[in-house]
DRENMIMI-805981 format. One line per 2 residues: their letters; for each residue x negated, y, z of C-alpha. Coordinates in steps of 0.2 Angstrom, whole numbers, plus 5000, padded with zeros to 4 digits. Last residue first. Layout:
N
A> X/Y/Z ~ ...;
This chain:
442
XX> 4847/4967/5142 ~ 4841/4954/5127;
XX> 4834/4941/5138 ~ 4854/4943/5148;
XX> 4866/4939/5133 ~ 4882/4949/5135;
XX> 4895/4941/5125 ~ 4903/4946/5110;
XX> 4916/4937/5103 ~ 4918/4929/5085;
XX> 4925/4933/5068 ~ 4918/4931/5050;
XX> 4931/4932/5039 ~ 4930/4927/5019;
XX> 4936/4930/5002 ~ 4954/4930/4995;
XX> 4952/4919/4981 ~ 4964/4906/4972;
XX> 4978/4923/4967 ~ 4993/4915/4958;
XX> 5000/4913/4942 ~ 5014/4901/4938;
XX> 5023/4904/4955 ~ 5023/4888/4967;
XX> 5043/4881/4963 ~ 5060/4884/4965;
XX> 5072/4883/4947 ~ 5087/4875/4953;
XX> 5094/4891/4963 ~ 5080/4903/4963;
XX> 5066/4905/4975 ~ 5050/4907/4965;
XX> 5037/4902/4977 ~ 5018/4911/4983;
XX> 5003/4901/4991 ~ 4993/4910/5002;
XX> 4973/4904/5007 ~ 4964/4911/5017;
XX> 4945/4905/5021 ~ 4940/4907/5039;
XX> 4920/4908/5042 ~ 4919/4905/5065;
XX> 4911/4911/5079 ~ 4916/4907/5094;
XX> 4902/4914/5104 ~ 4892/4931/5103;
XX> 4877/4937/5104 ~ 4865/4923/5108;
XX> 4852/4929/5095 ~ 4852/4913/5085;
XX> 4870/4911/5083 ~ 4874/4929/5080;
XX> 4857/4928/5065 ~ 4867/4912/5061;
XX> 4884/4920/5057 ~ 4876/4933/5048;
XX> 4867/4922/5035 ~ 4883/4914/5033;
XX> 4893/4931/5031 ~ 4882/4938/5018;
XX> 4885/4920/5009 ~ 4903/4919/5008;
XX> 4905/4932/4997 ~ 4922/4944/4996;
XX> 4917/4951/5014 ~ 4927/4953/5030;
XX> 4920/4955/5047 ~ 4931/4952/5065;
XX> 4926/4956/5080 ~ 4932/4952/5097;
XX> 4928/4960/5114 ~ 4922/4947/5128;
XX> 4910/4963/5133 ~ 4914/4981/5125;
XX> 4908/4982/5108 ~ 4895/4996/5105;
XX> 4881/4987/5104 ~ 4890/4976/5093;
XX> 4886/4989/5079 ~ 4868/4992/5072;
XX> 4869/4970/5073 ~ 4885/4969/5062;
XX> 4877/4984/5049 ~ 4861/4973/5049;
XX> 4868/4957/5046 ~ 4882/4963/5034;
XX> 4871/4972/5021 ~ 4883/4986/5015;
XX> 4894/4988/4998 ~ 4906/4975/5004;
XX> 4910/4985/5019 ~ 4925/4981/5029;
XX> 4921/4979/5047 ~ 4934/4977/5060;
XX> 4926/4977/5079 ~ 4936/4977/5095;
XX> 4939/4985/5111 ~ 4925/4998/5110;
XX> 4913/5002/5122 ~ 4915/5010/5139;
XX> 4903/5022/5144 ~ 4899/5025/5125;
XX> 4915/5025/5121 ~ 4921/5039/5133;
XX> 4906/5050/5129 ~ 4913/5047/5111;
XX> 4930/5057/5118 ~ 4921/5070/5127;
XX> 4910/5074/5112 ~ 4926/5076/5100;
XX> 4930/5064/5085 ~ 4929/5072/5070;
XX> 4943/5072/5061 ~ 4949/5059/5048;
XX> 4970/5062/5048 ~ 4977/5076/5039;
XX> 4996/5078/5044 ~ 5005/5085/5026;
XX> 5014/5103/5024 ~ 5029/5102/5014;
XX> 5029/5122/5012 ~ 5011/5121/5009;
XX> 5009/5107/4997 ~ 5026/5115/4987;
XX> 5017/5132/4986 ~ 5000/5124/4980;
XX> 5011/5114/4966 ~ 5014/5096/4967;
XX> 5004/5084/4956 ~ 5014/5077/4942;
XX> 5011/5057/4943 ~ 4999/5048/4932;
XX> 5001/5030/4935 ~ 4996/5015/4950;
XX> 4989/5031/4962 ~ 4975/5031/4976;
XX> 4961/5040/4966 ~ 4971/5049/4954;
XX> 4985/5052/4965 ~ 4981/5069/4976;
XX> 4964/5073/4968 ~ 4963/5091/4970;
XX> 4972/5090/4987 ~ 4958/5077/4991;
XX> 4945/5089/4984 ~ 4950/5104/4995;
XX> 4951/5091/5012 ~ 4932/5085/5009;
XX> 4929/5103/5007 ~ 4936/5106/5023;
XX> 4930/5092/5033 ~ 4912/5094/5025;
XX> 4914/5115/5032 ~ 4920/5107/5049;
XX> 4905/5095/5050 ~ 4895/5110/5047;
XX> 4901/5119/5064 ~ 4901/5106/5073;
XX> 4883/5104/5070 ~ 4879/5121/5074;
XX> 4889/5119/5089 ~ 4880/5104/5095;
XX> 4863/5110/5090 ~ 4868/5127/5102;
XX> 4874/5117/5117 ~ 4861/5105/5118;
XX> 4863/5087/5110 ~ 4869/5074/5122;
XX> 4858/5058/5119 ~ 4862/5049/5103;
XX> 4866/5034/5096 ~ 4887/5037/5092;
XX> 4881/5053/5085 ~ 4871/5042/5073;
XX> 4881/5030/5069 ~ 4894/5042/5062;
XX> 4912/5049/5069 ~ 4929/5050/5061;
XX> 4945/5049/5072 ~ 4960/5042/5069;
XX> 4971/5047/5085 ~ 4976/5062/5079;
XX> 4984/5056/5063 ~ 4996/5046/5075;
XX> 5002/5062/5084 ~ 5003/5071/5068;
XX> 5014/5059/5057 ~ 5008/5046/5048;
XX> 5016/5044/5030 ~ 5008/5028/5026;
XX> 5001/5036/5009 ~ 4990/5048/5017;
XX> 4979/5034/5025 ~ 4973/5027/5006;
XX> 4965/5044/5003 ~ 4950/5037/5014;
XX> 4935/5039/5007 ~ 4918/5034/5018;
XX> 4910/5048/5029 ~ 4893/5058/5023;
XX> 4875/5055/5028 ~ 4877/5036/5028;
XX> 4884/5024/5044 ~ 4902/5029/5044;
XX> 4913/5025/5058 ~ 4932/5026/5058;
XX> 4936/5027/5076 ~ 4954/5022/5076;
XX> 4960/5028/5095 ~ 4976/5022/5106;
XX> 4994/5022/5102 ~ 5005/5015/5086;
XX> 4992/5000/5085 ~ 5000/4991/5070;
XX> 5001/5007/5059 ~ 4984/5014/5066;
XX> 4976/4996/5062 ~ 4984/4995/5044;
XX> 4978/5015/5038 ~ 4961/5010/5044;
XX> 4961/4996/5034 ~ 4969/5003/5018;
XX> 4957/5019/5020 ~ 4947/5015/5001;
XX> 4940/4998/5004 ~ 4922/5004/5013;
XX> 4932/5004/5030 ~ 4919/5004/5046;
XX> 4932/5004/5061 ~ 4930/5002/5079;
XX> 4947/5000/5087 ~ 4948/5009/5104;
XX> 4966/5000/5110 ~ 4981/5007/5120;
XX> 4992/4997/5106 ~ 4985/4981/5099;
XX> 4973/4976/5086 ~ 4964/4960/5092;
XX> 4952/4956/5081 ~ 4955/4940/5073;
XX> 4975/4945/5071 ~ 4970/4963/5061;
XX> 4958/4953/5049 ~ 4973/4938/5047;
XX> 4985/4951/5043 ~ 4974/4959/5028;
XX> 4968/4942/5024 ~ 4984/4938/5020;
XX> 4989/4955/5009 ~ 4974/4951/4998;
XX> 4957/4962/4999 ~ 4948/4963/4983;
XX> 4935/4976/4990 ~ 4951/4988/4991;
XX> 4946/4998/4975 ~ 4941/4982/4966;
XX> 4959/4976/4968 ~ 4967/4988/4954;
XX> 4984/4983/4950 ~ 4988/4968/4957;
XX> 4977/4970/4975 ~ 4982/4987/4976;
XX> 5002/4984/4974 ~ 4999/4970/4989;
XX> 4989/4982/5000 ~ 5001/4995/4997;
XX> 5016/4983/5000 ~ 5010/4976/5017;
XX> 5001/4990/5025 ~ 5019/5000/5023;
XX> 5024/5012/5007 ~ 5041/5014/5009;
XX> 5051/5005/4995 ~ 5063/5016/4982;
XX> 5068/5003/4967 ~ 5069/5011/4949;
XX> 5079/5002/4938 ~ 5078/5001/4919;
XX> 5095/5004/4909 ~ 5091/5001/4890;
XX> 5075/4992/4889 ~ 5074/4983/4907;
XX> 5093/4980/4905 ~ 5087/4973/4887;
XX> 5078/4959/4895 ~ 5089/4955/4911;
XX> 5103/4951/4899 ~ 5091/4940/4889;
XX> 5086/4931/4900 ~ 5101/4929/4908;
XX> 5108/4923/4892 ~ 5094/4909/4892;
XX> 5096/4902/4909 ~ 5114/4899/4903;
XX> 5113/4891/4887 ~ 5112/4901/4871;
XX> 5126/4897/4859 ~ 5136/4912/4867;
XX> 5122/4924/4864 ~ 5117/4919/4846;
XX> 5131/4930/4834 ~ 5125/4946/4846;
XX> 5139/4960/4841 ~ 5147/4958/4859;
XX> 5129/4954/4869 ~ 5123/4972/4862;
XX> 5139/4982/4867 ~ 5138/4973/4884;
XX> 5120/4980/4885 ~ 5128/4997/4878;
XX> 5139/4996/4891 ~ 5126/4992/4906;
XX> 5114/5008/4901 ~ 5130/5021/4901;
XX> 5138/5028/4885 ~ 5138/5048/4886;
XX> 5144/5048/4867 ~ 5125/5052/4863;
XX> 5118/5035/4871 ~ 5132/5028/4861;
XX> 5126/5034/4845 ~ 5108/5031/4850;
XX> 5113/5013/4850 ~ 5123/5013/4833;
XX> 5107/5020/4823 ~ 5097/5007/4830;
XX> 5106/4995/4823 ~ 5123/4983/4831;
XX> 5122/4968/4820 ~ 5110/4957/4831;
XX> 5110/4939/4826 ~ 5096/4944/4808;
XX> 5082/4947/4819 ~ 5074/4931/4812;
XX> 5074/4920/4830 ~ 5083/4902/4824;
XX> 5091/4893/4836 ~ 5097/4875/4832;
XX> 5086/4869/4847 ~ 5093/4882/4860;
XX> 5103/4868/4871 ~ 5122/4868/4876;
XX> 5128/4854/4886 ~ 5122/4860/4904;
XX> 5128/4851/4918 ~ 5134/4861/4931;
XX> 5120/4864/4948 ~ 5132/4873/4962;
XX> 5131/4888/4968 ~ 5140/4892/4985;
XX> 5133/4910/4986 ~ 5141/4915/4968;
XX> 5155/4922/4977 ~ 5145/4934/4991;
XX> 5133/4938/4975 ~ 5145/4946/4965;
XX> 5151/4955/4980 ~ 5133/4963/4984;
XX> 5131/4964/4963 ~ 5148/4974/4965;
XX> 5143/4985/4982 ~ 5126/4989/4974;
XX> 5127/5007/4972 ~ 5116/5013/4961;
XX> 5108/5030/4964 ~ 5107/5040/4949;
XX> 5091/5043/4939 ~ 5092/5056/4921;
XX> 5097/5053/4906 ~ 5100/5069/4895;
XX> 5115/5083/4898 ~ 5130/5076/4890;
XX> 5125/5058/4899 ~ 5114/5044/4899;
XX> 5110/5034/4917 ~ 5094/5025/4922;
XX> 5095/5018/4937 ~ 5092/5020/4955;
XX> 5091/5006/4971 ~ 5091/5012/4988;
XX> 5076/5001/5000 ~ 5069/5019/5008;
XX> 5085/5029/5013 ~ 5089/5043/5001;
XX> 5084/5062/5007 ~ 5075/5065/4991;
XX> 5077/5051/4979 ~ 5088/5065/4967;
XX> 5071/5075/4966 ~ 5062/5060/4956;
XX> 5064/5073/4938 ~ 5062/5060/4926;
XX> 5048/5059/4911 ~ 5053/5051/4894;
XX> 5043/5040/4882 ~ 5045/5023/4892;
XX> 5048/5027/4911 ~ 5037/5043/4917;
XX> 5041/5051/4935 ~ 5043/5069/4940;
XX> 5039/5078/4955 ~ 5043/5097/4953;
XX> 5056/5097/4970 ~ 5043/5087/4981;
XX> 5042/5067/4983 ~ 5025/5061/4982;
XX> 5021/5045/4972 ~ 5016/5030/4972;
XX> 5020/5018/4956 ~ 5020/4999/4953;
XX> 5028/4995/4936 ~ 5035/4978/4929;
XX> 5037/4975/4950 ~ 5057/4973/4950;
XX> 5059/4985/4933 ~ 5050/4999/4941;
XX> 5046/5000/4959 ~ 5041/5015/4966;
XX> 5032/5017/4982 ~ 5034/5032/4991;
XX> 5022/5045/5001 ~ 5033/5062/5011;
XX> 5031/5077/5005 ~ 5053/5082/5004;
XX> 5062/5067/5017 ~ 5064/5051/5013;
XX> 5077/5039/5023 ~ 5073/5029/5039;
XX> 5073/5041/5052 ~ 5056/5044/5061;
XX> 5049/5056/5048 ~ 5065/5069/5050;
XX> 5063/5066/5071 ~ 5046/5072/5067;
XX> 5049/5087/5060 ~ 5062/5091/5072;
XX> 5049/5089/5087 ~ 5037/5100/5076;
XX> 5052/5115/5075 ~ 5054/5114/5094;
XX> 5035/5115/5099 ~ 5034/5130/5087;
């Protein structure tokens, strides 16, 4: 058993995909943002056809498919970039050439293309591939060789999106899932941008052989961040309700078991407590399991639909248990939270837009270690001025401080850099600070 797990994770720890793992696909160079999980049945929908993603199993993160048409249907075939690689090699010395040409005497009534719809589907049926029917197109175009030359590779890079669209395989990381989330649907993330993501794990601290207490209300993209940056030590993911906060979010980062074992689920209230007797223990043990459980059924029920850009196939219960996935989120055990409360926590990370900050903050710093940092995000400033001054006033902790980020993004291409045309001007706010041990309150 201990042989065929070590195998298992030496698949995980190489760099290409292996059959149940979570990818990020990337459609058209960002046009479409998808996760998905790789199994035989797994398909992916671009335009008004669905294709079968098996070909992307046991292909290194970062390779490049296309669309490719032939006797038996279109289907995705990795592309191998040694020609644009070497295309790029000799363009690398670029140099700005004046351009004479201009577009002004270009009139746009469909009338330039003489290859119909009729002649395309031809091709398609001849087994032509995406590139030769974009070279048919620019042959039997009467405009493209008045057009200057930002304007031909506009045009080019439009009907390669149309005819022979790319699909680009990117392991999902804290970085491109927080990104993707933010673009797509950032209410589920509490609008948190990839720069305040890094600047959260900085503030506080997160660092390998840490206790990292958690509260995530943004879907399991914090806790999923501090386990990838800490690789050791404990996530305690701490929920202060009856029940514990979501966290499909985590799966997506392909953990494998010894790293799912360290993020731990535990609520205030067993944090609070005395030691239980035997029988209340158990009996509370045993109905944390039955939640886990049933928690567990309804996230295989829901495998992309609350974590997923697009509708992807879900994978059959005989593929889920032949690719068996590590579950992370169990309750953390009575000898380990005995630990914490002997020791406290290293640091604090509270993302909980949905929670008064004051009194979540003040329910929690008892639990901090001394000189331990914290650091609190919220999309408002004023839950974490009125937070800030309650610290202040109460002699709980020093160096406190609101930061703002703030990210600017370029285009970077030869002549044409500059900020990008739309860009994100919020990011919310970090409260962060370090707790002290104030003596009137001991």
């Amino acid at each position: 058993m201990s042989g065929n797990q070590s195998n298992v994770d030496s698949v995980q720890s190489r760099r290409v995909t292996w059959e149940g793992c979570s990818v990020l696909l990337d459609i058209n160079d960002g046009d479409r943002l998808v996760f998905s999980r790789l199994t035989e049945n797994s398909t992916l929908k671009i335009g008004k056809k669905n294709y079968s993603l098996r070909p992307l199993i046991g292909c290194p993160f970062g390779s490049l498919f296309q669309v490719e048409y032939g006797a038996e249907g279109s289907k995705l075939s990795r592309l191998l970039r040694s020609a644009e690689v070497s295309n790029i090699e000799d363009n690398g010395d670029y140099q700005p050439v004046e351009e004479h040409r201009d577009n002004r005497e270009l009139v746009d009534n469909n009338k330039a293309q003489s290859l119909s719809g009729e002649d395309i589907e031809e091709l398609r049926r001849q087994g032509a591939t995406g590139d030769e029917i974009i070279e048919a197109l620019i042959a039997n175009s009467a405009t493209f060789e008045k057009k200057t030359a930002f304007s031909q590779e506009k045009y080019r890079l439009k009907k390669q999106k149309k005819y022979a669209p790319r699909v680009l395989l990117r392991r999902p990381v804290a970085r491109s899932i927080c990104e993707t989330y933010f673009t797509k649907y950032p209410a589920r993330i509490g609008f948190m941008r990839v720069d305040t993501l890094s600047l959260l794990l900085s503030m506080a601290n997160v660092a390998a052989n840490s206790d990292i207490l958690v509260v995530d209300m943004v879907g399991g993209l914090l806790t999923g961040a501090v386990a990838e940056r800490m690789g050791s030590g404990y996530v305690c993911n701490m929920y202060l309700e009856s029940s514990p906060y979501p966290m499909d979010i985590v799966r997506m980062f392909n953990f494998g078991d010894e790293i799912c074992k360290r993020i731990v689920r535990t609520s205030l209230s067993d944090l609070c407590s005395v030691q239980n007797d035997p029988s209340e223990q158990m009996g509370h043990d045993v109905s944390a399991t039955a939640n886990s459980s049933n928690e567990q059924m309804c996230s295989h029920e829901t495998l992309t639909e609350p974590s997923g850009m697009e509708e992807i196939a879900l994978p059959s219960e005989n593929e889920v248990s032949k690719c068996k996935i590590p579950k992370a989120g169990d309750k953390a055990s009575q000898e380990t939270i005995d630990l914490w409360k002997a020791n406290g926590f290293s640091s604090l990370i509270v993302a909980a837009p949905e929670l008064d900050t004051w009194n979540t903050v003040k329910d929690l710093m008892p639990h901090l270690s001394h000189s331990a940092p914290f650091a609190i995000y919220h999309q408002y400033l004023q839950p974490l001025a009125t937070c800030m001054h309650r610290l202040q006033s109460e002699k709980m902790a020093v160096g406190l401080q609101i930061s703002e980020p703030w990210l600017r993004e370029y285009q970077v291409l030869p002549s044409r850099t500059h900020p990008c045309m739309q860009m994100s001007a919020f990011g919310g706010y970090i409260l962060s600070g370090v707790k002290i041990c104030n003596p009137e309150s001991a």
